[in-house]
C-alpha positions as CSV (number, residue, x, y, z in Angstrom):
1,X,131.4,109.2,66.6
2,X,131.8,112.4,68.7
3,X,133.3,111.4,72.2
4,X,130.3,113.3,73.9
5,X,126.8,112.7,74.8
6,X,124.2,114.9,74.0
7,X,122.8,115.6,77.4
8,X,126.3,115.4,79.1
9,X,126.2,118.5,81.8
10,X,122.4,118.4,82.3
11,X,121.5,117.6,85.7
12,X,118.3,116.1,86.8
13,X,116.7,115.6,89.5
14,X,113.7,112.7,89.9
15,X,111.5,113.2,93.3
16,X,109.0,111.0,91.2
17,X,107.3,107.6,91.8
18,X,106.0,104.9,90.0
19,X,106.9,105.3,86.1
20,X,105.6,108.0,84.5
21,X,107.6,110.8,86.1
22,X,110.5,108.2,86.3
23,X,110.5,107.3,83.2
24,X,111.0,110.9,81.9
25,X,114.3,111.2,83.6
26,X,115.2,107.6,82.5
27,X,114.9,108.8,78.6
28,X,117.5,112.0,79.8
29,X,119.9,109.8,82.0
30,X,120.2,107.2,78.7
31,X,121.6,110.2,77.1
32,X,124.1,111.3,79.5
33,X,122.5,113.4,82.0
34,X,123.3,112.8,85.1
35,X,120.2,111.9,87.1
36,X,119.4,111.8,90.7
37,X,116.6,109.4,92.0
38,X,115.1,110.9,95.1
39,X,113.4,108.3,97.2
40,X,111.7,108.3,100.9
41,X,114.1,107.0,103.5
42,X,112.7,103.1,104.2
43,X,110.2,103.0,101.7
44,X,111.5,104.2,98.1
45,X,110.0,104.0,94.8
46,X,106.8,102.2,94.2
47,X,108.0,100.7,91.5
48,X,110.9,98.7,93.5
49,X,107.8,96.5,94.5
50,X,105.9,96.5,91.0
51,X,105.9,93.4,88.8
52,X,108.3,90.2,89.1
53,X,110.6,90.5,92.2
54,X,113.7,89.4,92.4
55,X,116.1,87.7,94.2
56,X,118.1,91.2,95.3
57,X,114.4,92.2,96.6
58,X,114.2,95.1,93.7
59,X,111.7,94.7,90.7
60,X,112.5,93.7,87.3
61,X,110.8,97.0,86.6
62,X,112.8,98.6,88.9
63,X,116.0,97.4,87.6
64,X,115.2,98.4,84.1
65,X,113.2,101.3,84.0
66,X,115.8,103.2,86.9
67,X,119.0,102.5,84.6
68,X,122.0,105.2,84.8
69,X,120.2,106.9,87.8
70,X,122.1,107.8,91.2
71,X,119.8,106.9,94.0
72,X,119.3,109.0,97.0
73,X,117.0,109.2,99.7
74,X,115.3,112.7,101.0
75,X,111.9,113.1,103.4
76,X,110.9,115.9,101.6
77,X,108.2,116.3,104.0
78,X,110.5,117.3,106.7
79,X,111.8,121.0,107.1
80,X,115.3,119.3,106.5
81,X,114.5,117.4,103.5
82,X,113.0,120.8,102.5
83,X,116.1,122.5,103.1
84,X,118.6,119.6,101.1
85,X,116.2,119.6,98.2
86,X,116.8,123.2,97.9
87,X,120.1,123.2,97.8
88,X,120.0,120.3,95.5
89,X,117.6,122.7,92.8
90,X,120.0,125.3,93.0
91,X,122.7,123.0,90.6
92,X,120.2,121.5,89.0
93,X,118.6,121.8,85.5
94,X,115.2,120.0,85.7
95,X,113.2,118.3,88.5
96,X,110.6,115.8,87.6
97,X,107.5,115.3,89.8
98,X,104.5,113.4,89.6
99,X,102.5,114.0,92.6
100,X,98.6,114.7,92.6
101,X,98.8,118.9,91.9
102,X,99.5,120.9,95.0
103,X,101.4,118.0,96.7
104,X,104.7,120.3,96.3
105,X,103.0,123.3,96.8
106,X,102.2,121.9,100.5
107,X,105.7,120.8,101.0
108,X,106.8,124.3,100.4
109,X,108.6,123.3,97.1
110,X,106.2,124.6,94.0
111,X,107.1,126.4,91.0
112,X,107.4,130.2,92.3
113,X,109.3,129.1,94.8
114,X,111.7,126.3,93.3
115,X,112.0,129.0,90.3
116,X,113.0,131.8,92.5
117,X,116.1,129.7,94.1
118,X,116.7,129.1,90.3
119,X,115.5,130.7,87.7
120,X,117.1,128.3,85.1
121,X,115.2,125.4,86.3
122,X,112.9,123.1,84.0
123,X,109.9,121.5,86.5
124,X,108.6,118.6,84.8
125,X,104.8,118.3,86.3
126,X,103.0,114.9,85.3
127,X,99.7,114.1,86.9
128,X,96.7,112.0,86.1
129,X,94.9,115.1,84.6
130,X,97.3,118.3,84.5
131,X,97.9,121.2,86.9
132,X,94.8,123.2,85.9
133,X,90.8,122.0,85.3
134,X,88.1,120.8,87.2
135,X,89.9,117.5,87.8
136,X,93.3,118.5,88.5
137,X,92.7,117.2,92.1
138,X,92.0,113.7,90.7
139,X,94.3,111.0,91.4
140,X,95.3,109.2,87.9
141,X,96.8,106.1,87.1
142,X,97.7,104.6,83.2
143,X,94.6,102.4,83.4
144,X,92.6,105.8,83.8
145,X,94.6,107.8,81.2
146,X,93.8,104.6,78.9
147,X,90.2,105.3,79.3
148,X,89.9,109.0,79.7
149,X,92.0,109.6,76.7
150,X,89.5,107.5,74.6
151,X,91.5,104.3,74.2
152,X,90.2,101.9,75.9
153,X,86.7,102.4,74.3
154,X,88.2,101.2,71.1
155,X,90.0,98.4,72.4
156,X,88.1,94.8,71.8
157,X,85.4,94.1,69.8
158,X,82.0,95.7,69.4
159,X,79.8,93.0,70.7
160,X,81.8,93.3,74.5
161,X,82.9,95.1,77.2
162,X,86.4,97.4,76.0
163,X,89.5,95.6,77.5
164,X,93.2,96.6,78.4
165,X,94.6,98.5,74.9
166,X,97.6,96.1,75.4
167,X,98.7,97.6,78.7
168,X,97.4,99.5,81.3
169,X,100.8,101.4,81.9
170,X,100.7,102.9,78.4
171,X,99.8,106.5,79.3
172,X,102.2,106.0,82.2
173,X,105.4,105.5,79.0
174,X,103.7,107.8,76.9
175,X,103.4,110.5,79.1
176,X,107.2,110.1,80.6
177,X,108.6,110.5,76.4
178,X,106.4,113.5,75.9
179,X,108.3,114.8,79.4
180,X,111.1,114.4,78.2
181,X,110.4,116.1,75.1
182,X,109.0,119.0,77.0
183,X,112.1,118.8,78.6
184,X,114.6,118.9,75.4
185,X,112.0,121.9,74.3
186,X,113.0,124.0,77.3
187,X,116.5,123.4,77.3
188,X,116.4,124.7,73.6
189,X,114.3,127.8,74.6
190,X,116.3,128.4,77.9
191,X,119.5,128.9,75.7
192,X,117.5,131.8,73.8
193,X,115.5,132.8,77.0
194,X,118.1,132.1,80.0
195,X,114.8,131.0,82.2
196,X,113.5,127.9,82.9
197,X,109.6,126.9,82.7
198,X,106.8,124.0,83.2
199,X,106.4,121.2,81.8
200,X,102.2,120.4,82.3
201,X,101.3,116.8,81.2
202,X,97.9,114.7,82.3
203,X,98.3,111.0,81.4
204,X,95.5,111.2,79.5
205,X,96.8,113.7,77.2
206,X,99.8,112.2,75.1
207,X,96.6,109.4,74.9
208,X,94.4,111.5,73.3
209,X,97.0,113.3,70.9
210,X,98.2,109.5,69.2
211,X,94.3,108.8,68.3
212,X,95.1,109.9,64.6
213,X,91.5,111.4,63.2
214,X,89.4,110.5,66.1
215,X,88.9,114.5,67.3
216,X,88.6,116.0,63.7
217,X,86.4,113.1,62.5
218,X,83.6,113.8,65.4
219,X,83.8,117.4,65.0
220,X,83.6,117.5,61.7
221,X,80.7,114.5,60.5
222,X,80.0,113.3,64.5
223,X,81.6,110.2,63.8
224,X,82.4,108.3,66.7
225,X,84.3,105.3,66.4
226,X,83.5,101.9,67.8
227,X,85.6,99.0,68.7
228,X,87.1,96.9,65.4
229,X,88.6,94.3,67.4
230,X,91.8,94.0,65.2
231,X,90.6,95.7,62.4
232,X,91.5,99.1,61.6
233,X,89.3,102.1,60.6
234,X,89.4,104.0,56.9
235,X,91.4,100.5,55.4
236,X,91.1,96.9,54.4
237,X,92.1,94.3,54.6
238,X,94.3,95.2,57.9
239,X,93.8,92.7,60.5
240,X,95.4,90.0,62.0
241,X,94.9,86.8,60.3
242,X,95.1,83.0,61.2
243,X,98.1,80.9,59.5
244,X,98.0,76.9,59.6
245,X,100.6,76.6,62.7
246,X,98.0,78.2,64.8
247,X,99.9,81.6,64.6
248,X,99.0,84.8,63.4
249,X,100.5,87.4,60.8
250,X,99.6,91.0,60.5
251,X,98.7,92.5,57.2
252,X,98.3,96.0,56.4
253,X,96.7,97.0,52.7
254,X,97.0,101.1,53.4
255,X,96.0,101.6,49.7
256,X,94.6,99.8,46.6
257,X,97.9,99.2,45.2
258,X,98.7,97.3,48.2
259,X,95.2,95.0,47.5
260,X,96.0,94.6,44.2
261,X,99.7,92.7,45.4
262,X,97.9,91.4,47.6
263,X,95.2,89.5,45.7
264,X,98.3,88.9,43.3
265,X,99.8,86.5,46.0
266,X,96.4,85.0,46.7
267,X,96.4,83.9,43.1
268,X,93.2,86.0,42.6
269,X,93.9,88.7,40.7
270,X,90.4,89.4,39.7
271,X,89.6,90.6,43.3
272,X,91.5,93.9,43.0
273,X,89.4,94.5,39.7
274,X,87.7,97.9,39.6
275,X,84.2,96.5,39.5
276,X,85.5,93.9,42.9
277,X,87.1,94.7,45.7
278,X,90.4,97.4,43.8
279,X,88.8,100.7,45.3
280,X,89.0,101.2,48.9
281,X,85.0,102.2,49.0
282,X,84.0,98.6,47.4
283,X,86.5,96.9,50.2
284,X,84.6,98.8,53.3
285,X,81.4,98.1,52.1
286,X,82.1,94.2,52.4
287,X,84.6,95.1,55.0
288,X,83.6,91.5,57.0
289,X,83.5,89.2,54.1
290,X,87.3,90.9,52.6
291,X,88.2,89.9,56.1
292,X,87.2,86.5,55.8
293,X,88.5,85.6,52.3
294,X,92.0,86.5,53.5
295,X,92.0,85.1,56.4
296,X,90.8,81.9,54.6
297,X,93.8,81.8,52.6
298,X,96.2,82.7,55.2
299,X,95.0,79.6,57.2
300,X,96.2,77.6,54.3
301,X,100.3,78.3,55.1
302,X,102.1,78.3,58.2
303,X,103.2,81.8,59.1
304,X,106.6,81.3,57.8
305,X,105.8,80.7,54.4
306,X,102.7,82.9,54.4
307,X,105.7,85.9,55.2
308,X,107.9,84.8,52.2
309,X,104.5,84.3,50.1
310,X,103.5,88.4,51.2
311,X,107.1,89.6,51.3
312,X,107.8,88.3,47.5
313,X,105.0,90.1,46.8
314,X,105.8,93.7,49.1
315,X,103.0,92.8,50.5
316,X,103.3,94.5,54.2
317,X,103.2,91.7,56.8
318,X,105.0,90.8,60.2
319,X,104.7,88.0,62.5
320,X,102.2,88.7,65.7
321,X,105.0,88.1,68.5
322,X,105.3,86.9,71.9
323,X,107.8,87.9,73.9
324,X,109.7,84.5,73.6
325,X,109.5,84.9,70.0
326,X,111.1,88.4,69.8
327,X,114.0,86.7,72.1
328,X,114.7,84.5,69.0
329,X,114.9,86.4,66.1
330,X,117.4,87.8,64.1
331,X,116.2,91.3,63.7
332,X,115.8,92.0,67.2
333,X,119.3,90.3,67.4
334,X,121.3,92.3,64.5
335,X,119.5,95.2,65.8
336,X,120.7,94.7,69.5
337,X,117.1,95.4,70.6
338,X,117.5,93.4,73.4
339,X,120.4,95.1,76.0
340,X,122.2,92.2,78.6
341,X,123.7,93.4,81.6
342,X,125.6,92.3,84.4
343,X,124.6,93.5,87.3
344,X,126.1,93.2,90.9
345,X,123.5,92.3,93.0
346,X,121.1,89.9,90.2
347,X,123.7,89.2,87.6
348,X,123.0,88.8,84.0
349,X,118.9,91.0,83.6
350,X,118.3,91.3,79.8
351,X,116.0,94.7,79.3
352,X,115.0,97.2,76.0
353,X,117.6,99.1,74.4
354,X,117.8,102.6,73.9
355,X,115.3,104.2,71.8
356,X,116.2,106.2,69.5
357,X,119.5,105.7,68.0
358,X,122.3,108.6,67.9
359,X,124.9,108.2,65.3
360,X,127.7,110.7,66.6
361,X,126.0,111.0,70.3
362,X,124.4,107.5,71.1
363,X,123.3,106.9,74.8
364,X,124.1,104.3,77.2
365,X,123.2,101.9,80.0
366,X,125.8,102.1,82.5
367,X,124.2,100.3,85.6
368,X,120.7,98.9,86.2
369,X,118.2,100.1,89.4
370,X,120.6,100.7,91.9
371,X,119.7,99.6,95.8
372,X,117.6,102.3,98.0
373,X,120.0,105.5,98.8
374,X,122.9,103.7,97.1
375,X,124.8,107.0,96.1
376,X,123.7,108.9,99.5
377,X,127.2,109.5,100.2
378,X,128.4,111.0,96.7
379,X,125.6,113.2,96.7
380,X,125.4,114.5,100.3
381,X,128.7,114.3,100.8
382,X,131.0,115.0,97.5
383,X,127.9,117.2,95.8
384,X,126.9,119.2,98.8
385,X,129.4,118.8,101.3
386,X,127.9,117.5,104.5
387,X,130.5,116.3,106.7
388,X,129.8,112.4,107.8
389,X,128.3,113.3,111.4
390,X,125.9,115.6,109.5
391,X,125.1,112.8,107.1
392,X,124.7,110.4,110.3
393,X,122.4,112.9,112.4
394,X,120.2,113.1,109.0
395,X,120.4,109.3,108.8
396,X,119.3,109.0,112.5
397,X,116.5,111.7,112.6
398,X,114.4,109.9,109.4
399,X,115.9,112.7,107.2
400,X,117.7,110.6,104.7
């Protein structure tokens, strides 16, 4: 293990709010860049108030999802907030923003002018539908990007209305990984080109890309896909299925072969037969009643037993978890999926690892959210050199 991380050196800084922008400079600060949270003075971060509070009066969102970040607070509406952002950009490597489009421009801070104070600068620009098209100007949350991408219309079952595709803040996660690999893209091309560039993402967008054939399948037959509840288009059996302890187990048959095991551990070999159900046409065609003989025998074995029944078998299965279930097994456990950390003001908050894992450079937690302008004094003071009655007449004027 190399005594380095891979981002070490790479300064960011995160004038975002609420998640997706945030969580962009989250994935960089895990790796060791160092990032700065900018917040408004009094207010902060939406996200300090978003989900279960707690007893230091910061979210459990918060304290997670704003790991290893140094918190600040900046009005960058005022000409002096202008002014200490700008000095701010001229060390830095990449801001992150997620304001509707034009938003910055207003405040005197968009991309020809940020880039001209430094040319090496990466501008990360989320927004519910990208800097350009005929809804640019459209305010966007993840429940919108769910349903604009084309998600949400094939969440649920046919037969009812679409419901949440598991969570509405999807887009909002999705979109803050694909910034941050925009991000690790720039950096690569700024060591061949020496200049910085934009980073354009619409929440909708890293949506629509993850929706395997649904684009090339309507252009090319007009095929448009309806809701499956759990089932799963172009295979089956791949559905969630009942077991006798009033659980559920996932099983996913991608190929005949697969059937054939499977029908193997049902003790009905005959099914995977080439005039039954072995080809993958025969199995769509009775798509429902496949469905419903596996789901009969699955009902016959508590999960448990059911997994050693499919596993023996390499048969691909895995419990249906909730979250108190994931708390208790051993994978998640021998994997350290599940980070604990002490932290000053809560204590003990247990939150996701990091994601993905490094064998000579892995990232780190260091701290959890930190309190609103927390590091004010390093930055203003030890990063830019303010004096304390400068810091004070910024503190007393709503600056900072």
């Amino acid at each position: 293990m190399i005594d380095v991380q891979a981002l070490q050196g790479c300064r960011v800084l995160d004038v975002a709010s609420f998640l997706a922008g945030p969580f962009c400079a989250t994935q960089l600060g895990e790796f060791g860049a160092e990032v700065i949270k900018v917040e408004l003075p009094g207010v902060g971060d939406a996200t300090r108030r978003f989900g279960t509070m707690t007893d230091c009066g910061d979210s459990l969102p918060w304290m997670s999802e704003s790991r290893n970040k140094k918190c600040i607070t900046l009005d960058l509406r005022k000409p002096d907030g202008v002014v200490l952002i700008k000095r701010l950009v001229e060390q830095a490597d990449v801001l992150v923003e997620n304001f509707q489009p034009g938003t910055m421009e207003r405040w005197g801070l968009g991309w020809d002018i940020l880039s001209a104070i430094n040319p090496r600068l990466i501008m990360v620009r989320i927004s519910g539908f990208g800097q350009t098209g005929p809804y640019k100007d459209r305010p966007g949350f993840g429940r919108i990007g769910n349903a604009f991408g084309g998600l949400s219309f094939l969440a649920g079952y046919p037969d009812r209305a679409p419901v949440t595709p598991g969570s509405a803040t999807i887009p909002d996660y999705m979109a803050g990984l694909y910034g941050a690999l925009g991000t690790l893209l720039a950096l690569q091309a700024r060591e061949k080109t020496g200049r910085g560039q934009v980073v354009d993402i619409g929440l909708y967008e890293p949506i629509f890309r993850i929706l395997d054939e649904l684009a090339p399948a309507f252009a090319y037959k007009g095929y448009v896909r309806q809701r499956m509840g759990p089932g799963t288009v172009n295979v089956v059996p791949h559905s969630h299925y009942p077991t006798k302890d009033g659980r559920w187990i996932a099983i996913a048959c991608t190929n005949d072969k697969i059937f054939a095991r499977l029908a193997a551990a049902m003790g009905r070999p005959e099914l995977a037969d080439e005039t039954s159900w072995g080809p993958l046409a025969n199995r769509e065609c009775d798509r429902a009643l496949v469905d419903e003989t596996v789901a009969a025998w699955t009902a016959q074995f508590d999960r448990g037993a059911l997994m050693d029944l499919c596993e023996d078998n390499q048969v691909p299965c895995g419990p249906v978890y909730a979250i108190d279930e994931i708390f208790q097994d051993p994978h998640y456990a021998a994997r350290e999926n599940i980070l604990r950390m002490q932290d000053p003001r809560l204590g003990e908050v247990a939150i996701p690892n990091l994601v993905p894992r490094l064998s000579e450079t892995p990232g780190a937690v260091n701290w959890l959210g930190a309190a609103l302008g927390a590091h004010n004094e390093e930055i203003y003071q030890g990063m830019l050199g303010l004096d304390a009655a400068e810091l004070q007449r910024l503190r007393d004027s709503g600056v900072v």
